[in-house]
DSSP file (Angstrom, degrees, kcal/mol; ACC not computed):
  #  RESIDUE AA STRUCTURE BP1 BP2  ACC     N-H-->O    O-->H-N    N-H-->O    O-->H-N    TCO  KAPPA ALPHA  PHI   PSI    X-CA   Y-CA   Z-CA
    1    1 A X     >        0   0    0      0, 0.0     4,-2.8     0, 0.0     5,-0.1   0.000 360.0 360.0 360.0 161.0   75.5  200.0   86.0
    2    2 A X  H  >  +     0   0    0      2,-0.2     4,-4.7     1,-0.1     0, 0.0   0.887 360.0  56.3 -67.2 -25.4   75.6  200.9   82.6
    3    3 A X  H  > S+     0   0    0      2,-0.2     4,-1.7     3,-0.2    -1,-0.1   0.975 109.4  50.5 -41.1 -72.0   79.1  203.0   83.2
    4    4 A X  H  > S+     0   0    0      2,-0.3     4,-2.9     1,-0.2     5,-0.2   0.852 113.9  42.5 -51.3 -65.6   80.5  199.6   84.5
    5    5 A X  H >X S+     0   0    0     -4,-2.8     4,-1.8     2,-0.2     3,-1.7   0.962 114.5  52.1 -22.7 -84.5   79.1  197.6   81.2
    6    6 A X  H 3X S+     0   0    0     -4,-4.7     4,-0.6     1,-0.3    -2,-0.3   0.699 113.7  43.4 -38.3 -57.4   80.3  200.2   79.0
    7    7 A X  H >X S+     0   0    0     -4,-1.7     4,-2.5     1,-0.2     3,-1.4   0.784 110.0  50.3 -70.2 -44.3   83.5  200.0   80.6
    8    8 A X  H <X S+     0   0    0     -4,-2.9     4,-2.4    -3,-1.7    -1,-0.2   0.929 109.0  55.6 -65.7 -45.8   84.0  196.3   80.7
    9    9 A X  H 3< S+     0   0    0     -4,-1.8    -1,-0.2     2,-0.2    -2,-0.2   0.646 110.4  47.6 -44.3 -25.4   83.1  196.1   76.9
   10   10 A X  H << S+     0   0    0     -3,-1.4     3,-0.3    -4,-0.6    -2,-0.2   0.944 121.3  35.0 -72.9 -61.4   86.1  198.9   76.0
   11   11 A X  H >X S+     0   0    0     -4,-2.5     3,-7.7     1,-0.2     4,-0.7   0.377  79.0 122.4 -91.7  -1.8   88.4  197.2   77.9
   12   12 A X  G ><  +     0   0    0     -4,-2.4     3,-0.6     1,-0.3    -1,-0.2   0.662  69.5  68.6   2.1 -47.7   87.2  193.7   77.1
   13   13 A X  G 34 S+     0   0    0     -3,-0.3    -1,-0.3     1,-0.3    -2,-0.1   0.819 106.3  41.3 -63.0 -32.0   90.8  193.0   75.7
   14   14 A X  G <4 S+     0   0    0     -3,-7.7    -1,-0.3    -6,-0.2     2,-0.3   0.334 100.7  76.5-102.6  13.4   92.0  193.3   79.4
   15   15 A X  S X< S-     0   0    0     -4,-0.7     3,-0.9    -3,-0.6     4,-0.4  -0.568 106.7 -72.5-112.2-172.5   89.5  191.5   81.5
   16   16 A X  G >  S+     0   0    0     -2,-0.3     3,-7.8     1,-0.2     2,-3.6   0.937 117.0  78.1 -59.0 -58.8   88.9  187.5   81.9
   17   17 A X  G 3  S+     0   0    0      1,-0.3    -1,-0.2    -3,-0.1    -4,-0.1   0.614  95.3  48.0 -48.9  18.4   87.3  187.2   78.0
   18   18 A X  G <  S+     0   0    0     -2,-3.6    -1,-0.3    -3,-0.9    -2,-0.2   0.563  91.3 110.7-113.9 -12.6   90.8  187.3   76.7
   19   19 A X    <   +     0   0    0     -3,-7.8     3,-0.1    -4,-0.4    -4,-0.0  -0.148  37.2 172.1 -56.9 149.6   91.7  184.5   79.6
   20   20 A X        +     0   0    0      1,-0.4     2,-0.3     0, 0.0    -1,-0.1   0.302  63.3  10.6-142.2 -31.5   92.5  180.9   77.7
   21   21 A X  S  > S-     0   0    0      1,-0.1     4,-1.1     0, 0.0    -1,-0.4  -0.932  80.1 -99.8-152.2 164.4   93.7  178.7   80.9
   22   22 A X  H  > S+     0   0    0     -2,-0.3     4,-4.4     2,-0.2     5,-0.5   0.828 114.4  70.9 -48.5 -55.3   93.9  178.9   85.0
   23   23 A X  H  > S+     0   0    0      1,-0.2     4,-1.4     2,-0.2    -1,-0.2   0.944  97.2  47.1 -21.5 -65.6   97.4  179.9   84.7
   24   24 A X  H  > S+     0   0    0      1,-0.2     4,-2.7     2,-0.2    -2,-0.2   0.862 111.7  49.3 -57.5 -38.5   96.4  183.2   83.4
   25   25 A X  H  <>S+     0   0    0     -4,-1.1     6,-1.1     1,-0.2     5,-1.1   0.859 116.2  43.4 -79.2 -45.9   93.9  183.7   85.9
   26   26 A X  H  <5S+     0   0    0     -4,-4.4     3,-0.3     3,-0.2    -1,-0.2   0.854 112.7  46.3 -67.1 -19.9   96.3  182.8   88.5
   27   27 A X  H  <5S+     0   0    0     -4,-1.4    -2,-0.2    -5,-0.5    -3,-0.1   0.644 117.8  53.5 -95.1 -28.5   99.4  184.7   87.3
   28   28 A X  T  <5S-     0   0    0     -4,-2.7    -1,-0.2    -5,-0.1    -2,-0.1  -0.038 105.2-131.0 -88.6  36.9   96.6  187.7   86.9
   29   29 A X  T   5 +     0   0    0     -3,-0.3    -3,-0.2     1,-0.2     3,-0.1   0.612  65.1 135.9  44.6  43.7   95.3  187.4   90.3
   30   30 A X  S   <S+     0   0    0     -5,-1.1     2,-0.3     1,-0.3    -1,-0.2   0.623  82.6   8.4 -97.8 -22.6   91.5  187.2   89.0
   31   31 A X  S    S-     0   0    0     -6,-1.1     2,-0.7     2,-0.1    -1,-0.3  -0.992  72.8-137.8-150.9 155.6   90.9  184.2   91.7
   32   32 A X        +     0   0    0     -2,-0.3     2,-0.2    -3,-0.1    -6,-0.1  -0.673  40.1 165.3 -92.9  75.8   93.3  182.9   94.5
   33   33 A X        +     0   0    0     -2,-0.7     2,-0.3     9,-0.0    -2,-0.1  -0.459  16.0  73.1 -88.6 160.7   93.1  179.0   94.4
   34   34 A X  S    S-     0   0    0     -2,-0.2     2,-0.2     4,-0.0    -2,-0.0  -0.916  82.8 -15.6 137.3-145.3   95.0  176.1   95.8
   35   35 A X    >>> -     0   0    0     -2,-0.3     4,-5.9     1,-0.1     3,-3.4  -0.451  68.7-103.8 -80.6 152.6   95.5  174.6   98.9
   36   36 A X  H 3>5S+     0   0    0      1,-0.3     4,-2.4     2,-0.3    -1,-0.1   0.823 125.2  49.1 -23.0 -55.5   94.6  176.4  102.5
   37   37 A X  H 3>5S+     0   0    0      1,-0.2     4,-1.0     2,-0.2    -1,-0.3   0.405 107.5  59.0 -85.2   7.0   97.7  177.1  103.2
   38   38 A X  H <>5S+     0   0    0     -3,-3.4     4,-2.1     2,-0.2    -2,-0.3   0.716 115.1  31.8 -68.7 -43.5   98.0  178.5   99.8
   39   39 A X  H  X5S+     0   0    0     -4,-5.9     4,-2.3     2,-0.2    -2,-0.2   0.932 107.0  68.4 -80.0 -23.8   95.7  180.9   99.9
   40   40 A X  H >X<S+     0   0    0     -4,-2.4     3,-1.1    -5,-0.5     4,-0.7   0.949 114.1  37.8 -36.0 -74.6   96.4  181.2  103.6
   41   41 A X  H 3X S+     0   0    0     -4,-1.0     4,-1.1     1,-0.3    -1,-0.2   0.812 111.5  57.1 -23.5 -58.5   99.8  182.7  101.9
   42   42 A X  H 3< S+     0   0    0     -4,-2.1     4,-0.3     2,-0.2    -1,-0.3   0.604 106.2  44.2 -95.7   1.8   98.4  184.3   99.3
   43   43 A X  H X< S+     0   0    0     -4,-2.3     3,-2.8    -3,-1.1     2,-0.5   0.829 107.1  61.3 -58.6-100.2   95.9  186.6  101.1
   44   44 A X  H 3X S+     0   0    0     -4,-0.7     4,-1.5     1,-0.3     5,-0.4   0.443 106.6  48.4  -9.8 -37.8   98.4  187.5  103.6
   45   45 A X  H 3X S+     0   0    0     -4,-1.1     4,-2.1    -2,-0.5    -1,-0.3   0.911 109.5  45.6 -39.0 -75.1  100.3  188.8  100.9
   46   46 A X  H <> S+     0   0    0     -3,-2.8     4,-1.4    -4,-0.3     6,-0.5   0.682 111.0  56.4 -68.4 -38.4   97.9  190.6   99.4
   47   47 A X  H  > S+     0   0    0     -4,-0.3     4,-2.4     3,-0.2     5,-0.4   0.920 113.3  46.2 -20.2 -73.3   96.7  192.2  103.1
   48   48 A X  H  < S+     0   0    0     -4,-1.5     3,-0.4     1,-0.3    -2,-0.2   0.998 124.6  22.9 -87.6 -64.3  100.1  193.3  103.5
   49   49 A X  H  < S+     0   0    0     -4,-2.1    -1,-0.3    -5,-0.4    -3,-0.2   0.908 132.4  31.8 -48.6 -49.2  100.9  194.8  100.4
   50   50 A X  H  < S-     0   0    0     -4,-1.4    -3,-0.2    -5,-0.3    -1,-0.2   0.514  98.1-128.4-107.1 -13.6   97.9  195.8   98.7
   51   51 A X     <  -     0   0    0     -4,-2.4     2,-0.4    -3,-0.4    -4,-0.2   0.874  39.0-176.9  44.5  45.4   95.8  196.6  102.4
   52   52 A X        +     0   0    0     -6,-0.5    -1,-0.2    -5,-0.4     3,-0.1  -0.509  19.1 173.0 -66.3 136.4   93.0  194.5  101.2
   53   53 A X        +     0   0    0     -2,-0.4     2,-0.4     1,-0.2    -1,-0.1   0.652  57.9  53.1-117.2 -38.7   90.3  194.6  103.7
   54   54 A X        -     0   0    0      1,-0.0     2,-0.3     2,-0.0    -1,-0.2  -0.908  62.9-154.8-121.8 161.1   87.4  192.7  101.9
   55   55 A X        -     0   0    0     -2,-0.4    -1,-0.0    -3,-0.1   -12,-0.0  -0.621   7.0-149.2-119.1  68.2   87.3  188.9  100.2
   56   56 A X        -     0   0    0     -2,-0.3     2,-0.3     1,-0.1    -2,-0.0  -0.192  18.0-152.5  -0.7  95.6   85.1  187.8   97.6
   57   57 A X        +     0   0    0      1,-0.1    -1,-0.1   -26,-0.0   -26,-0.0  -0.900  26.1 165.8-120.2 122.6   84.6  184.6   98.0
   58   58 A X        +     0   0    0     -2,-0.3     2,-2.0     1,-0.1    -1,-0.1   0.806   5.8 165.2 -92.7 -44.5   83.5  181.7   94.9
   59   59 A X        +     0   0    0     13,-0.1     2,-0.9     9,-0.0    -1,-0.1  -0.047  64.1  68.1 -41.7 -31.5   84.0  178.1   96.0
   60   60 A X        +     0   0    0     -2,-2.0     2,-0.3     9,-0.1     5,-0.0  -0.759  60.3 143.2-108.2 139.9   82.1  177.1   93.2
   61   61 A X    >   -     0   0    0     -2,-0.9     3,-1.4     4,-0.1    -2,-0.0  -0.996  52.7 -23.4-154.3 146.7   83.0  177.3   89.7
   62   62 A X  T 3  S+     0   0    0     -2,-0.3     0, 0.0     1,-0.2     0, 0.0  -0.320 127.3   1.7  51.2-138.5   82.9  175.3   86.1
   63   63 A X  T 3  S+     0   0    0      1,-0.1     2,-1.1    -3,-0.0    -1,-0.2   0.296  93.0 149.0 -61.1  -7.2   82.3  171.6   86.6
   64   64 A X    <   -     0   0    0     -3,-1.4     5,-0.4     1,-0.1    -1,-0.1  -0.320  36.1-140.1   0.3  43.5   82.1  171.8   90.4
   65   65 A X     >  -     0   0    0     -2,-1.1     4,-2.3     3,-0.1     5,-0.2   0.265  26.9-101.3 -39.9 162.5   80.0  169.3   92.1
   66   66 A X  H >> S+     0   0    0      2,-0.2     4,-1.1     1,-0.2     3,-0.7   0.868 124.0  35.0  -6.7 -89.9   77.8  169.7   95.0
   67   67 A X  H 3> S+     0   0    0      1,-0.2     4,-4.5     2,-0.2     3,-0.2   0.860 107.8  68.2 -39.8 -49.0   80.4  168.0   97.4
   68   68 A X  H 34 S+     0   0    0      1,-0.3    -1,-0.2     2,-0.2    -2,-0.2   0.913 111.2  30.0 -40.2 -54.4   83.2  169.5   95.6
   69   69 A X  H XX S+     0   0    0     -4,-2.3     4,-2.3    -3,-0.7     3,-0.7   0.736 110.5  71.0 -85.5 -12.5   82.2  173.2   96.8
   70   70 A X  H 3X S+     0   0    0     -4,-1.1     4,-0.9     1,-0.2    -1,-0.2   0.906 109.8  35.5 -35.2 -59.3   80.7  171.8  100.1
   71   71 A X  H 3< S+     0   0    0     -4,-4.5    -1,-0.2     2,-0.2    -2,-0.2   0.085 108.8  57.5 -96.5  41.5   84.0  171.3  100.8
   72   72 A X  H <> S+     0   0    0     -3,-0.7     4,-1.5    -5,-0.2     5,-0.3   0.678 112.7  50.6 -97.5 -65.4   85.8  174.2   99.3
   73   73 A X  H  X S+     0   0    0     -4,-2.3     4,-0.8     1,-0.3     5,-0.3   0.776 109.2  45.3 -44.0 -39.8   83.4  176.1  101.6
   74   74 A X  H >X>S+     0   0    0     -4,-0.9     4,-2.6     2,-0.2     3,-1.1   0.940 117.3  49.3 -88.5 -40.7   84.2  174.1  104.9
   75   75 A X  I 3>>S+     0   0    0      1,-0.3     4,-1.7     2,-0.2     5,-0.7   0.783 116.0  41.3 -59.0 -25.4   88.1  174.5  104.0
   76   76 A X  I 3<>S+     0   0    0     -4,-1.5     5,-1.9     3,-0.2    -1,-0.3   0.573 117.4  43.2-104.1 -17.1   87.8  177.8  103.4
   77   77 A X  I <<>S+     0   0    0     -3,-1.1     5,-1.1    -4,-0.8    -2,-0.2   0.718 132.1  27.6 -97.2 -40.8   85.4  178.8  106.4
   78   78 A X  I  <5S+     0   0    0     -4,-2.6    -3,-0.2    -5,-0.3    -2,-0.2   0.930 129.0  34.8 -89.7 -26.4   87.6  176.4  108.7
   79   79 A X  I  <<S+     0   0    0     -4,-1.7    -3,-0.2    -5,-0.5    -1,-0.1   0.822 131.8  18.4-100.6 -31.3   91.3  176.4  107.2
   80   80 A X  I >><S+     0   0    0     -5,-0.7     4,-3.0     3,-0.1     3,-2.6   0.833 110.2  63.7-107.9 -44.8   91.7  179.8  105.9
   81   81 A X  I >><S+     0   0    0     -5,-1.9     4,-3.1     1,-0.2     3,-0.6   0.886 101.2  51.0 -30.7 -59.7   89.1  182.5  107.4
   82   82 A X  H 3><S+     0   0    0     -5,-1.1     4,-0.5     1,-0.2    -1,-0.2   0.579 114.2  50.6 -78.7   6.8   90.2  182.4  111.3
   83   83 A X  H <> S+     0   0    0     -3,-2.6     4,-1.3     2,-0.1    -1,-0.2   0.876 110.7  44.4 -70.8 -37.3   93.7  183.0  109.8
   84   84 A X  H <X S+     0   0    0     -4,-3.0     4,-2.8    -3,-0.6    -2,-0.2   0.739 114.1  50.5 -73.7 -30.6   92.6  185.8  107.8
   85   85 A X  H  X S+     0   0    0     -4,-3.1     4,-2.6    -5,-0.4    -1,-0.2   0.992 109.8  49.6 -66.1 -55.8   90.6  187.3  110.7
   86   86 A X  H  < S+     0   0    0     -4,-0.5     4,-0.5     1,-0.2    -2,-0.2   0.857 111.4  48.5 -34.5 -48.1   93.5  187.1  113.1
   87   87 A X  H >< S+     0   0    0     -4,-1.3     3,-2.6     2,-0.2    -1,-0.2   0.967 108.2  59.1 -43.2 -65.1   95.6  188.8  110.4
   88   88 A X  H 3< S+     0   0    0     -4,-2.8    -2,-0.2     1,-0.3    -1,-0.2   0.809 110.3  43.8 -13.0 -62.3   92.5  191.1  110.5
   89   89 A X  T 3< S+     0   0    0     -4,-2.6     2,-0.4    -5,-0.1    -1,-0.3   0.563  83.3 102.8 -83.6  -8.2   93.3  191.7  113.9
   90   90 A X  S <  S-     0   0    0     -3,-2.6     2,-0.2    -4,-0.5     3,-0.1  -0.563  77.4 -83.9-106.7 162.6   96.8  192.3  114.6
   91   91 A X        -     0   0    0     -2,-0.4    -1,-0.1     1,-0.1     2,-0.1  -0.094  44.0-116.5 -57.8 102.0   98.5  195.5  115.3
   92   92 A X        -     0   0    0     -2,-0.2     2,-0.3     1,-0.1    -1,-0.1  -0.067  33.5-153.8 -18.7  87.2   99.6  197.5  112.3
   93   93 A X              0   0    0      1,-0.1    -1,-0.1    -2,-0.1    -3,-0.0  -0.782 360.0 360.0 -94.2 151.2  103.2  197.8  112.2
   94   94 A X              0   0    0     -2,-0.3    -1,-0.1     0, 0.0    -2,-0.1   0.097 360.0 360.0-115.0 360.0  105.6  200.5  110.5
C-alpha cells in the first residue's frame, strides 16, 4: 500500500537498505539461515518466545542456482517443516 511505502521510505534508516553483510541480517533476525537443525533451533525459539504462528519462506536468494534452492526447498520441506508442525501441534504449557 502506499501507507506501507511511505513508511518503509521514513524509516529506510532501519530496514535491510542500511544492511552491508549476512551478519547483520542474521544478528537482525531479517532471514533465519543455516543448517536444518539450525533453523530447526531457531524457529523453535522464536515459536516459543515471540508466539510466531506463520513462516515466510525464501530458499532462493542472490546468486542461488537452480539446484542450490531445489535443495534448500527439499531440506526445508523435509528436515525442518514436520518439526515445526509438530511444534505446531503440541500442548501449550504454562
Amino acid at each position: 500500500s502506499v501507507k506501507s511505502a511511505l513508511s518503509i521510505i521514513k524509516n529506510q534508516g532501519k530496514f535491510l537498505l542500511s544492511i552491508d553483510s549476512w551478519d547483520e541480517v542474521e544478528r537482525g533476525v531479517y532471514a533465519i539461515v543455516g543448517s536444518p537443525a539450525t533453523v530447526r533451533e531457531k524457529l523453535s525459539y522464536y515459536q516459543k518466545q515471540l508466539g510466531v504462528g506463520n513462516i515466510l519462506t525464501g530458499c532462493q536468494i542472490g546468486s542461488l542456482t537452480h539446484e542450490q534452492t531445489r535443495r534448500s526447498m527439499k531440506l526445508l520441506a523435509e528436515e525442518v517443516m514436520p518439526y515445526v508442525r509438530q511444534a505446531e501441534d503440541a500442548p501449550v504449557r504454562s
